[in-house]
ZATORDO-899342 format. One record per atom (N, C-alpha, C, O, CB): residue in one letter; x, y, z; atom name; chain. Coordinates in steps of 0.001 Angstrom, whole numbers, plus 500000, padded with zeros to 6 digits. Glycine has a CB too. Layout:
// ZATORDO-899342
aa|c1|c2|c3|at|ch
A|X|Y|Z|CA|A
...
END
This chain:
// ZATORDO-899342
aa|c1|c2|c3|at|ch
X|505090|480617|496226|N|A
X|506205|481453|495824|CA|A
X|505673|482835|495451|C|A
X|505056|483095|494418|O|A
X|506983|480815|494640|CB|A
X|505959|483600|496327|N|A
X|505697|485097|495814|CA|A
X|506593|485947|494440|C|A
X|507807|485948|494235|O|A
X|506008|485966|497178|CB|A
X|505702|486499|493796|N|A
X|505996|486826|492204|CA|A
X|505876|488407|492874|C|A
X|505381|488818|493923|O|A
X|504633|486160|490642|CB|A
X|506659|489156|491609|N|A
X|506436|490992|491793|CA|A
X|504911|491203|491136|C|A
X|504575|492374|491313|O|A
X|507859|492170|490650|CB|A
X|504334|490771|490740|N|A
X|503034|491190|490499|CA|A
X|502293|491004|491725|C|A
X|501509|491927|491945|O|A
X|502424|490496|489379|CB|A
X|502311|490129|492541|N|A
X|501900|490144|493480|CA|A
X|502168|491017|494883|C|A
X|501404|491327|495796|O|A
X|501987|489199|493466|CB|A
X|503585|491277|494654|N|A
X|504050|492169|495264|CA|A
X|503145|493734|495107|C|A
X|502696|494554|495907|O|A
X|505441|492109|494802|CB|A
X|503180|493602|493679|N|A
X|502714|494771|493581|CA|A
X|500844|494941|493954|C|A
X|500436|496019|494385|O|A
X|503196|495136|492095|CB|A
X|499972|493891|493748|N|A
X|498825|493677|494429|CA|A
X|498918|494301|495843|C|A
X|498462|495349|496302|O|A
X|498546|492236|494458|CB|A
X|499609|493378|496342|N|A
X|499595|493461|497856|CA|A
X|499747|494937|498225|C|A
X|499251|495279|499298|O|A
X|500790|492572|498536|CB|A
X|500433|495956|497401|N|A
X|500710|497409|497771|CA|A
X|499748|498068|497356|C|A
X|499620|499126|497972|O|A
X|501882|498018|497283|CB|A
X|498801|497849|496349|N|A
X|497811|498253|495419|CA|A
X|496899|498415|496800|C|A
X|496420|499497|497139|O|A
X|497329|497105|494024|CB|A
X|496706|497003|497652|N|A
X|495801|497266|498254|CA|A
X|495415|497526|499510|C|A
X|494371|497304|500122|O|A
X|495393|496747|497995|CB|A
X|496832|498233|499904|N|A
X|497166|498503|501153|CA|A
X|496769|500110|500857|C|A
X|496187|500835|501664|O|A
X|498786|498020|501648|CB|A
X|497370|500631|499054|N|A
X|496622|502003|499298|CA|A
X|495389|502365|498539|C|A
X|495133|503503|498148|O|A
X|497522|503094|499018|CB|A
X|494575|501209|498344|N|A
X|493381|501278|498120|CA|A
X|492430|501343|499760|C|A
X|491458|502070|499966|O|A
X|493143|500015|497113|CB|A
X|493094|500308|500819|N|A
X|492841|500289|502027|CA|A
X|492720|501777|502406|C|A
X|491641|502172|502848|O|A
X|493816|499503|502730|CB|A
X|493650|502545|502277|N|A
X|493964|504024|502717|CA|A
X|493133|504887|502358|C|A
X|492861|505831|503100|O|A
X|495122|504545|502286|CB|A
X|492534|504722|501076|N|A
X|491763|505522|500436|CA|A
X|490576|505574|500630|C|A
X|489750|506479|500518|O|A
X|491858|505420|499437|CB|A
X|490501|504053|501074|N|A
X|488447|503906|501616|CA|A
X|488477|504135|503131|C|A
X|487436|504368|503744|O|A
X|487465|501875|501376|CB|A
X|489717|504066|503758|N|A
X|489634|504495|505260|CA|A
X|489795|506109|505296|C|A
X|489735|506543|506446|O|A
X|490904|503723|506213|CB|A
X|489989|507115|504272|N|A
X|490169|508203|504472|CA|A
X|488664|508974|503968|C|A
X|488381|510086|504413|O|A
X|491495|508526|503822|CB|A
X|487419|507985|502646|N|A
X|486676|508091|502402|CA|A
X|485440|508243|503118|C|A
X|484657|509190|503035|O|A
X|486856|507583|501866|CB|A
X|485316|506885|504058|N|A
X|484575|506326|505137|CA|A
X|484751|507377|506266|C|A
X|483611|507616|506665|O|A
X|485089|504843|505536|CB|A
X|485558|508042|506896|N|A
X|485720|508974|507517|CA|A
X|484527|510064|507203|C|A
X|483776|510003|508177|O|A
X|487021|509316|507288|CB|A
X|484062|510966|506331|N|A
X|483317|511946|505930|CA|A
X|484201|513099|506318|C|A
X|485403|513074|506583|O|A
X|481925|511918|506497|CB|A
X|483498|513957|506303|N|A
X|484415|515213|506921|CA|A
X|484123|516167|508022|C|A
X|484170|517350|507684|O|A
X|484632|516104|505953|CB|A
X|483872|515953|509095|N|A
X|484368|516308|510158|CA|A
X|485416|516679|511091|C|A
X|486519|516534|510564|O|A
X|484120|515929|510366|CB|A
X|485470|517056|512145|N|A
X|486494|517232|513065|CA|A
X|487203|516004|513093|C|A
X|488349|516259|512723|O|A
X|486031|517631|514378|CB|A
X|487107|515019|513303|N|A
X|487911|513998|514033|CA|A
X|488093|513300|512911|C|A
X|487958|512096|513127|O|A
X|487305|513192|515273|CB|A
X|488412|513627|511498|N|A
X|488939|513432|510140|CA|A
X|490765|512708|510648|C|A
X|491699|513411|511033|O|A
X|488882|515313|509109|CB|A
X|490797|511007|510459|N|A
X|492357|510775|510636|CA|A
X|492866|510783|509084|C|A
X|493044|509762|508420|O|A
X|492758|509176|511498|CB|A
X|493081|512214|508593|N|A
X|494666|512397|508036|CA|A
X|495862|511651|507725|C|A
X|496442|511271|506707|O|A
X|495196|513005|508704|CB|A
X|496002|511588|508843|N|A
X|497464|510607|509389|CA|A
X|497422|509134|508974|C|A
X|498193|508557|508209|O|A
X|497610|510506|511203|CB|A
X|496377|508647|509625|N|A
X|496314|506789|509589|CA|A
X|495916|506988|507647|C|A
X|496561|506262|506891|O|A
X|494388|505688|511057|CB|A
X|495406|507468|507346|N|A
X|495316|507300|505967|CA|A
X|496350|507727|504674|C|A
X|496578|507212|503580|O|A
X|494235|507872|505804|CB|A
X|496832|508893|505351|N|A
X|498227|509035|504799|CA|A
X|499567|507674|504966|C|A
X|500301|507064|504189|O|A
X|498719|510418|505612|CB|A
X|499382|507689|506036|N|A
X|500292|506540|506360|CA|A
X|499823|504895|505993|C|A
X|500634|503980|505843|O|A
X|500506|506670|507928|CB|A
X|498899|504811|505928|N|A
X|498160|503209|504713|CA|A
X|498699|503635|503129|C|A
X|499457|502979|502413|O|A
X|495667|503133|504560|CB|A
X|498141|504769|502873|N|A
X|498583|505054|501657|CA|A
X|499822|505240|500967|C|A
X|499942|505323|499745|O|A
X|498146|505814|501498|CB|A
X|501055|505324|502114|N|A
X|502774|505287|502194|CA|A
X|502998|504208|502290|C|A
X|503862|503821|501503|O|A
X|503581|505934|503264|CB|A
X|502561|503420|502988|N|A
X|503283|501704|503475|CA|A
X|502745|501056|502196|C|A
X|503534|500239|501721|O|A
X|502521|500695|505253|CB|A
X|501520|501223|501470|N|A
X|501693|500697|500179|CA|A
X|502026|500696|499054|C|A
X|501910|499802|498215|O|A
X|501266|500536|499953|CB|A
X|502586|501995|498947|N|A
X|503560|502442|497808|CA|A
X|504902|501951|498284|C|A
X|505657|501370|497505|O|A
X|503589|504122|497531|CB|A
X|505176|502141|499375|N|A
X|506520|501439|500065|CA|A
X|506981|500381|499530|C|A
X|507933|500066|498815|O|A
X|506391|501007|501387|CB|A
X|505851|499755|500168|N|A
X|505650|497985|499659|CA|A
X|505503|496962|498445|C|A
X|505773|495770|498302|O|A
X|504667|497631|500057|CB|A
X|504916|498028|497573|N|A
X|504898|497650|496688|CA|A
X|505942|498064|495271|C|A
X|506014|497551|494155|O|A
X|503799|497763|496726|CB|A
X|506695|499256|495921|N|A
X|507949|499584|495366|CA|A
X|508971|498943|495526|C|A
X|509734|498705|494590|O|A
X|508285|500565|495629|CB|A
X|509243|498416|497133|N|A
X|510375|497484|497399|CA|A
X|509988|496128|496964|C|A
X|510726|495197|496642|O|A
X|510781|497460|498891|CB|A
X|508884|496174|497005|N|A
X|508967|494096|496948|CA|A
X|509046|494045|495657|C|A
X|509674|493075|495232|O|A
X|507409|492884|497520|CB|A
X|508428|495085|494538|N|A
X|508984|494655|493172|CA|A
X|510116|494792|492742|C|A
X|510469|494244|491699|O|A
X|508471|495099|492301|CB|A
X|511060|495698|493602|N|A
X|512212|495835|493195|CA|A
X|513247|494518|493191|C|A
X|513995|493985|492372|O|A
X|512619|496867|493934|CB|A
X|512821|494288|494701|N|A
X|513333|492961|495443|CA|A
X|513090|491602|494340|C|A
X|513889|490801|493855|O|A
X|512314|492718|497054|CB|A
X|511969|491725|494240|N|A
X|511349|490078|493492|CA|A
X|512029|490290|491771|C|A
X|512812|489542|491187|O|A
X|508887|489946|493421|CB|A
X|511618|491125|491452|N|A
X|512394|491450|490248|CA|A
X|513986|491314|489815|C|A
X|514466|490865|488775|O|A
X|512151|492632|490161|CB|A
X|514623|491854|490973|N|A
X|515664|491734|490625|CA|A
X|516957|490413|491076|C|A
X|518104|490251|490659|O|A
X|515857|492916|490895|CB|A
X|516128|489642|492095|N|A
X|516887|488501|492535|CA|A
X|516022|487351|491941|C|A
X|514843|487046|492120|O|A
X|517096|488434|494189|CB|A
X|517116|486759|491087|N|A
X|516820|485252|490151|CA|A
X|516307|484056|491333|C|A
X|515638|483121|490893|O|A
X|518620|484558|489226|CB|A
X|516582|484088|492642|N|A
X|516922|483103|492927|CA|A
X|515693|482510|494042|C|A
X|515510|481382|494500|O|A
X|518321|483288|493307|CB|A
X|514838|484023|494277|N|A
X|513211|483908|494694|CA|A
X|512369|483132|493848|C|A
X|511172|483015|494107|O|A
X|512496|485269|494709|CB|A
END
């Protein structure tokens, strides 16, 4: 049974994912911006909706 804390894990580390894929990069030309911006959105996303979601319906 998925809980909002977990919810919120799961988003934690989608933009922790983002952050070491934007790290690992160094800085050069061919720096992806994008894919790391966008890891770092889908887990705030995710972890905004699913706690909203899990939180607010009794019946999960």
């Amino acid at each position: 049974m998925f809980t909002w804390r977990g919810a919120m894990i799961l988003g934690i580390s989608f933009v922790a994912a983002g952050v070491v894929y934007l790290l690992v990069q160094g800085s050069g030309e061919t720096l992806d911006r994008a894919g790391a911006t966008m890891l770092i959105v889908l887990g705030a996303a995710m972890a905004f909706t699913f706690t909203i979601l899990l939180r607010g319906s009794r019946g999960l």
